[in-house]
N, CA, C and O of each residue as an XYZ file, in Angstrom:
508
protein
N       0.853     -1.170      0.000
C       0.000      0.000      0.000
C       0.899      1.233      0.000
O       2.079      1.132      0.336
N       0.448      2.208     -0.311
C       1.442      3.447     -0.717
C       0.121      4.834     -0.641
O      -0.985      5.038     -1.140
N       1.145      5.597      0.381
C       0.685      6.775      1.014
C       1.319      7.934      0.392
O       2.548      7.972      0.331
N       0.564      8.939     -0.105
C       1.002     10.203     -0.493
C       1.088     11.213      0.200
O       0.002     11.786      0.287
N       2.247     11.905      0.971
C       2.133     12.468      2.031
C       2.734     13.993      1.022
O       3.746     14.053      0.324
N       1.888     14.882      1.231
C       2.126     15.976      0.774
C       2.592     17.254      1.622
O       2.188     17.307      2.783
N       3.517     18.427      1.077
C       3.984     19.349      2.547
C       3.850     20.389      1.451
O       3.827     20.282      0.225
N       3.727     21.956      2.684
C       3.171     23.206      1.935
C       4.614     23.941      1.072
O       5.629     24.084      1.753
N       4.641     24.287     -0.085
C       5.577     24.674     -0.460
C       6.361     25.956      0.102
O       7.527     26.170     -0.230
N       5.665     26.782      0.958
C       5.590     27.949      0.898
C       6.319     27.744      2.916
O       7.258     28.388      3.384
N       5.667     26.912      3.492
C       6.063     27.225      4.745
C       6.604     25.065      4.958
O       7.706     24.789      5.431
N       6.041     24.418      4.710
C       7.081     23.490      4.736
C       6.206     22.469      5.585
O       6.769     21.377      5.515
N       5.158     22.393      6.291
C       4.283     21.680      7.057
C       3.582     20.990      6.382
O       3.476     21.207      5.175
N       2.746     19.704      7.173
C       2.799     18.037      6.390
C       0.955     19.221      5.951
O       0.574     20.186      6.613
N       0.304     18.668      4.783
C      -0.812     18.858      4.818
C      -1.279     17.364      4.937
O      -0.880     16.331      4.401
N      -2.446     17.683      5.996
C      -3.216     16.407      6.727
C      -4.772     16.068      6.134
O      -5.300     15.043      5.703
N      -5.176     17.308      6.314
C      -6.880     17.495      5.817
C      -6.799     17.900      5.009
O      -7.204     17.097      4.169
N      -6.369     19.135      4.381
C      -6.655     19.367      2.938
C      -5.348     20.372      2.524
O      -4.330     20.352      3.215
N      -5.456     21.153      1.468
C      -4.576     21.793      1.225
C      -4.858     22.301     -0.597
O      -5.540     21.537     -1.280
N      -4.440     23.249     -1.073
C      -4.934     24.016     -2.157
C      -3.589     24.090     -3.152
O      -2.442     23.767     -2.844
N      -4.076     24.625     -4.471
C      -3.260     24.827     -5.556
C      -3.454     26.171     -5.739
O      -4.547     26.725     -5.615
N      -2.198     26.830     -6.095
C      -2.771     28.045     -6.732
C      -1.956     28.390     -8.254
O      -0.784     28.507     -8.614
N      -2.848     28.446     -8.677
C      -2.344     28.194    -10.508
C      -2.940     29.256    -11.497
O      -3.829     29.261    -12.348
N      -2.106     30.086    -11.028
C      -2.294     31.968    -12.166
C      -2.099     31.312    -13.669
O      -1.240     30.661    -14.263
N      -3.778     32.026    -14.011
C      -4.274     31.479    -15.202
C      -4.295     33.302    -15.642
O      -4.614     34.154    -14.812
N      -3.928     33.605    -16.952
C      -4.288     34.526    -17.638
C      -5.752     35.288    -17.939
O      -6.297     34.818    -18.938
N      -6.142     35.849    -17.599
C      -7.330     35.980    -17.700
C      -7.688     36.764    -19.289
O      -6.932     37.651    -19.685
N      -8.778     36.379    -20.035
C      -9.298     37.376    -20.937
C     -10.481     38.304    -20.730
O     -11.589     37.948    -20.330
N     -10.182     39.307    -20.991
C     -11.504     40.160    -20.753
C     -12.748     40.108    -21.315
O     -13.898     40.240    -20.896
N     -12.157     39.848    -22.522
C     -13.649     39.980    -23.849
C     -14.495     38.624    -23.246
O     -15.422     38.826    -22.461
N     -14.160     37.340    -23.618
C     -14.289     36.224    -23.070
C     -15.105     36.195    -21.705
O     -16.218     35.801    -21.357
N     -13.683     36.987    -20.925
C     -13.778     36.345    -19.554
C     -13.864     34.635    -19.020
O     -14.650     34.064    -18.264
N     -13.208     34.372    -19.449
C     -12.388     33.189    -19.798
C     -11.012     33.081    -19.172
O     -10.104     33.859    -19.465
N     -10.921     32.362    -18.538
C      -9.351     31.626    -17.995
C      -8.847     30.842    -19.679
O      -9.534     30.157    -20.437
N      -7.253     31.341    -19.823
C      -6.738     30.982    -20.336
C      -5.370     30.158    -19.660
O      -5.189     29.919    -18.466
N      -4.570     29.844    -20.697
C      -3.619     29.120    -20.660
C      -2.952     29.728    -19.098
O      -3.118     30.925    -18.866
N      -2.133     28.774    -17.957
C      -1.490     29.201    -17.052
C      -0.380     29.751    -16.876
O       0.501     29.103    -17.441
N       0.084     30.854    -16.237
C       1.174     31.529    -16.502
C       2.582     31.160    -16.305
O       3.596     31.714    -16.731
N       2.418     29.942    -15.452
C       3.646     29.015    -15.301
C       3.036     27.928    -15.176
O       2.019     27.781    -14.498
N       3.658     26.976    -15.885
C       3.494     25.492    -15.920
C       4.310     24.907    -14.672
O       4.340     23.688    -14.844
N       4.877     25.185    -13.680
C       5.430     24.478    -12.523
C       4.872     25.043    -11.598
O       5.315     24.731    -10.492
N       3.808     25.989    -11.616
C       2.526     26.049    -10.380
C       2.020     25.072    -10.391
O       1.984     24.637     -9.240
N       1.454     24.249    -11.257
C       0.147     23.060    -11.143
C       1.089     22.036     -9.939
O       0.410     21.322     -9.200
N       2.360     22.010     -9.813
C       2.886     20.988     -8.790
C       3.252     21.069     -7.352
O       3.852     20.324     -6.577
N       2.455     22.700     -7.232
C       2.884     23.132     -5.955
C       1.437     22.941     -5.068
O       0.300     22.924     -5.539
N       1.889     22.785     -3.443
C       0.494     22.522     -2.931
C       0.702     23.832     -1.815
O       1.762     24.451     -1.904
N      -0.184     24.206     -0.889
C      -0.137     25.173      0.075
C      -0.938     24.948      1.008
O      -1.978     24.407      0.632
N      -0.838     25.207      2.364
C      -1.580     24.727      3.218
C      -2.479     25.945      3.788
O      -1.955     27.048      3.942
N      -4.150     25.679      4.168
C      -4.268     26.631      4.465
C      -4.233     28.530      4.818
O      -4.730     29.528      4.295
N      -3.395     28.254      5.928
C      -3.088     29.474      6.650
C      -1.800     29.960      5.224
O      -1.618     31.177      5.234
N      -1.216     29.437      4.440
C      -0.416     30.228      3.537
C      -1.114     30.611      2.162
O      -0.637     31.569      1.554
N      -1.998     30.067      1.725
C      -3.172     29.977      1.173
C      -4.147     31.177      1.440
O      -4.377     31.904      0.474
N      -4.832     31.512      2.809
C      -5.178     32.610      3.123
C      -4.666     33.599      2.812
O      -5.143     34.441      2.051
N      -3.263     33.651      3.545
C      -2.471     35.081      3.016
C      -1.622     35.420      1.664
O      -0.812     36.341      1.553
N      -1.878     34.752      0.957
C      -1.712     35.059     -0.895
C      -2.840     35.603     -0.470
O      -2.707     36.816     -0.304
N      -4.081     35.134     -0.184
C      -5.716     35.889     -1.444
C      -5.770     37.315     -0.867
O      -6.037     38.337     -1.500
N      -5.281     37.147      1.283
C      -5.728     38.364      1.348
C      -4.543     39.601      0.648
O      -4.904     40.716      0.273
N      -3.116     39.098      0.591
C      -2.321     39.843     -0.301
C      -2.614     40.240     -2.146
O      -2.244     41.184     -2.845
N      -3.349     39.147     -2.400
C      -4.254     39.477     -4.017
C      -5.256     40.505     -3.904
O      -5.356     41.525     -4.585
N      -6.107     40.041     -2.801
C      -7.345     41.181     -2.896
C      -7.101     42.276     -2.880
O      -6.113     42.494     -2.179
N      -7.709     43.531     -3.519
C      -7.786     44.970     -3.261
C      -8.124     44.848     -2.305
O      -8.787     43.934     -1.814
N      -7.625     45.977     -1.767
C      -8.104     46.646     -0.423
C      -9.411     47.079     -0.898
O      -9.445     47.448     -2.071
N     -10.567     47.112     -0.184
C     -11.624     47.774     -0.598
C     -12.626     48.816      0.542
O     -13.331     48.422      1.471
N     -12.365     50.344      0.044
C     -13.008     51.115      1.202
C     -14.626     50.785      1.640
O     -15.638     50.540      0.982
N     -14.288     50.927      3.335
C     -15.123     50.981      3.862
C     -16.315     51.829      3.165
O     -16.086     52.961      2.738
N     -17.730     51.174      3.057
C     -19.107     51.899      2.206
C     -19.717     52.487      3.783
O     -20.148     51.971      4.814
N     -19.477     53.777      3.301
C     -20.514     55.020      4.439
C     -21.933     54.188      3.958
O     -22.375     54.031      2.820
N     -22.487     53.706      5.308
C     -23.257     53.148      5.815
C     -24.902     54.374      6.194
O     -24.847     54.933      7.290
N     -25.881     54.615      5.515
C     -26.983     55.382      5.829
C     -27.622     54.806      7.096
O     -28.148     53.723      7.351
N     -27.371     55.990      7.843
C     -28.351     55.877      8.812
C     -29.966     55.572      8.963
O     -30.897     56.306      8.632
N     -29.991     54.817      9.310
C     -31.656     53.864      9.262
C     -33.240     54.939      9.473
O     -34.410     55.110      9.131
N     -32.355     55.304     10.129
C     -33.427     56.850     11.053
C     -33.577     57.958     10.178
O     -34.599     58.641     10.120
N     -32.412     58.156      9.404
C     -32.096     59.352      8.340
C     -33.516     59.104      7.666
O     -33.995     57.971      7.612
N     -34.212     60.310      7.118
C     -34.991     60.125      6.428
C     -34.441     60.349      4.817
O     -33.690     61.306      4.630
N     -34.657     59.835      4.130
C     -35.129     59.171      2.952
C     -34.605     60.690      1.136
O     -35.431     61.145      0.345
N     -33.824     60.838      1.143
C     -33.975     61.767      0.527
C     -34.110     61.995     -0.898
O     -33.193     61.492     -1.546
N     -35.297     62.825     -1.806
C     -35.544     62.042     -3.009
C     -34.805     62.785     -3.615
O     -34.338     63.909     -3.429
N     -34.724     61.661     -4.733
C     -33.658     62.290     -5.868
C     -34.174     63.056     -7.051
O     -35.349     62.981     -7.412
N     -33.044     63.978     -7.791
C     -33.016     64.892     -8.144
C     -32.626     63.681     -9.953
O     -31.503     63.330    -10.317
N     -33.558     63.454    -10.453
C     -33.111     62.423    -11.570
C     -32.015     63.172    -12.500
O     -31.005     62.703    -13.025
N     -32.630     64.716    -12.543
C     -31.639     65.407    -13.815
C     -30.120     65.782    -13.232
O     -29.171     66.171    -13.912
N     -30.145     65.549    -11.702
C     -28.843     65.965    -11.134
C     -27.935     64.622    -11.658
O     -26.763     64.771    -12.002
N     -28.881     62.752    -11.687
C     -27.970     61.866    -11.192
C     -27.631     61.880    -13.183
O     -26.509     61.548    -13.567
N     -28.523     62.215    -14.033
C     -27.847     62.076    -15.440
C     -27.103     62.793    -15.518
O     -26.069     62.380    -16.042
N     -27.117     64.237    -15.084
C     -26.019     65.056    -15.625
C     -24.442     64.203    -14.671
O     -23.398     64.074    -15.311
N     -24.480     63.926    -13.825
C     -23.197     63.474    -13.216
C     -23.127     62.101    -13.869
O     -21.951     61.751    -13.770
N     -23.952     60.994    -14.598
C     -24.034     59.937    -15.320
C     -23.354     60.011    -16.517
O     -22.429     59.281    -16.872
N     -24.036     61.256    -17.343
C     -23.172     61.466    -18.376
C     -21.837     61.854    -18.572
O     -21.068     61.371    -19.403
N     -21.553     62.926    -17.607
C     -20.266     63.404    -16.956
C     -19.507     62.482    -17.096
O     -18.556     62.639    -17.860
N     -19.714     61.015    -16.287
C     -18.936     59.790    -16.157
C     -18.787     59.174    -15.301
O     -18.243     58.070    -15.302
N     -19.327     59.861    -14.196
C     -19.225     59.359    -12.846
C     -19.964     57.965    -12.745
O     -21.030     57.672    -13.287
N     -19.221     57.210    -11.983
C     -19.858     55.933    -11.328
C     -20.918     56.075    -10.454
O     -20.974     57.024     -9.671
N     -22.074     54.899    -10.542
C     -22.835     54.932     -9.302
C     -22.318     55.340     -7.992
O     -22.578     56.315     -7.288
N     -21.365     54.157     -7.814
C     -20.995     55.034     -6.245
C     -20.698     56.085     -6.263
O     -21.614     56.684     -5.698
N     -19.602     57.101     -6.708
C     -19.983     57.887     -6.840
C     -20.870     59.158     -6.307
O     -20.799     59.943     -5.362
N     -21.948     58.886     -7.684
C     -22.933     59.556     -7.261
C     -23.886     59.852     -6.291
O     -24.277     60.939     -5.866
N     -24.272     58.432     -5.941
C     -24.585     58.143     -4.623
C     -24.324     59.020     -3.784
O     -25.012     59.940     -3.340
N     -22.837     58.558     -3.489
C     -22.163     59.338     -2.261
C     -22.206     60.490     -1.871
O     -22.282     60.932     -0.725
N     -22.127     61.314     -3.458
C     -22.319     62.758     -3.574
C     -23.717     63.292     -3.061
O     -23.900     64.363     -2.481
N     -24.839     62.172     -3.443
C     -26.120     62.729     -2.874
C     -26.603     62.218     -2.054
O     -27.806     62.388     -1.855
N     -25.778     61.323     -1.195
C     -26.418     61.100      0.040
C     -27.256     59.639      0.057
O     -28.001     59.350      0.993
N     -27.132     59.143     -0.591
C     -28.265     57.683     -1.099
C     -27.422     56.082     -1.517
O     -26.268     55.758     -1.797
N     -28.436     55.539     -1.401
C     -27.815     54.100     -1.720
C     -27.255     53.964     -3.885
O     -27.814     54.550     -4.813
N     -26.480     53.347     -3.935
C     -26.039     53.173     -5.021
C     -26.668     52.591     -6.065
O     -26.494     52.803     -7.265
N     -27.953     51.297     -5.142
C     -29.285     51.020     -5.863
C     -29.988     51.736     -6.374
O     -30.423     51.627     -7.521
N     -30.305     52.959     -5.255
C     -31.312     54.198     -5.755
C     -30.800     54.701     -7.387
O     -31.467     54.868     -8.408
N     -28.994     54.884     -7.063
C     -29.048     55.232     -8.429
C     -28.984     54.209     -9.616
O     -29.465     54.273    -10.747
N     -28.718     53.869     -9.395
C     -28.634     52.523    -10.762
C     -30.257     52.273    -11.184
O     -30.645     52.186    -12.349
N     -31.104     52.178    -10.007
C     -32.601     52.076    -10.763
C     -33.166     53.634    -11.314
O     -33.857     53.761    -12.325
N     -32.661     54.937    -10.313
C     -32.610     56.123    -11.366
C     -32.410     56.186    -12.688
O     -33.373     56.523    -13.377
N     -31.039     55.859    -13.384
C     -30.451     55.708    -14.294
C     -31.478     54.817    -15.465
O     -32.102     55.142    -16.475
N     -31.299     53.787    -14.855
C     -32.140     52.663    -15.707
C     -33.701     53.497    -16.244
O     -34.003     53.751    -17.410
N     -34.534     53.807    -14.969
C     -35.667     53.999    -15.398
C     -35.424     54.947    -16.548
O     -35.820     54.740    -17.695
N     -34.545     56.306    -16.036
C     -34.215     57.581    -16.797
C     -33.969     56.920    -18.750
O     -34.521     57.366    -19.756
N     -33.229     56.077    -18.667
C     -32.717     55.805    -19.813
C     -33.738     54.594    -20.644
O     -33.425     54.253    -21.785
N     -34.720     54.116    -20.094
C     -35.891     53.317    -20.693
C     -37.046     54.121    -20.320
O     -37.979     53.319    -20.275
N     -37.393     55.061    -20.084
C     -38.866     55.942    -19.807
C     -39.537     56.195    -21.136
O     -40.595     56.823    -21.148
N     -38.986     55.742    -22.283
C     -39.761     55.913    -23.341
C     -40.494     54.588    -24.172
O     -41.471     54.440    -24.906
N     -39.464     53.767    -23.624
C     -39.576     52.077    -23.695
C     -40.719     51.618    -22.973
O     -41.436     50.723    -23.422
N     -40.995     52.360    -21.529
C     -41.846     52.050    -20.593
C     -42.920     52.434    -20.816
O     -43.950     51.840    -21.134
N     -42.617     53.805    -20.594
C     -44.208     54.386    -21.177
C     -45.142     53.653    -23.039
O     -46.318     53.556    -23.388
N     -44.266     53.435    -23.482
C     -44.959     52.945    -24.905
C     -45.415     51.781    -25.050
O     -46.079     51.496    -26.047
N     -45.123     50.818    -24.004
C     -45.327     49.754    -23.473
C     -46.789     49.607    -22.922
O     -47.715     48.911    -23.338
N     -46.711     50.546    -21.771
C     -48.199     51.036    -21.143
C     -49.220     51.868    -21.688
O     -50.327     52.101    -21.202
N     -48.645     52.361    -22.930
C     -50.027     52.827    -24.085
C     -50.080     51.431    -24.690
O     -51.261     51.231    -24.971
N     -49.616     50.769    -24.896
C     -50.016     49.560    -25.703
C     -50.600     48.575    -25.041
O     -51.186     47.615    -25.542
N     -50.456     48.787    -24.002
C     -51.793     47.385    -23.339
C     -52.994     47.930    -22.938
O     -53.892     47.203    -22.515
């Protein structure tokens, strides 16, 4: 009988329960599609856990804390021609949001309605 005892490349400890690969694949945009891997002598490396963790959290962006609306705050309506003119401008939802005080949903369904209101309405003369 024959046992495969595997150890983390990165820090050197037996993996027991489990243990991960990490194998940088090229990414395509158009696609979005994993392509071919960027080194062929990743697929033979293993990592344990806790070294495993700290690659992804060293991969991940940092990502800022989202100003959180107060629950109590009342409700403030939007100004649709303010969120196109800053839409067209270029600005991102968040963004805009931020600038006016509101959830990032609010604007994205702003936007949407703003930019199908003729789609909608012609819709509802027709039934």
């Amino acid at each position: 009988m024959r046992k495969n005892v595997y150890y983390c490349d990165r820090c050197g400890c037996q993996l027991e329960d489990s243990g991960t690969k990490i194998v940088p694949h090229y990414f395509d945009f158009i696609t979005e599609d994993l392509t071919v891997p960027i080194n062929k002598d990743m697929e033979n490396r293993h990592y344990c856990i806790d070294c495993t963790m700290e690659a992804l959290e060293f991969l991940e962006p940092k990502k800022k804390p989202e100003k959180k609306l107060e629950e109590n705050v009342q409700k403030k309506p939007l100004d649709p021609g303010k969120v196109m003119a800053l839409h067209n401008a270029g600005w991102d939802n968040a963004k805009i949001a931020d600038e006016l005080g509101v959830r990032e949903r609010q604007v994205y369904m702003c936007i949407y309605y703003q930019e199908n209101k003729k789609s909608l309405t012609q819709e509802e003369n027709h039934e």
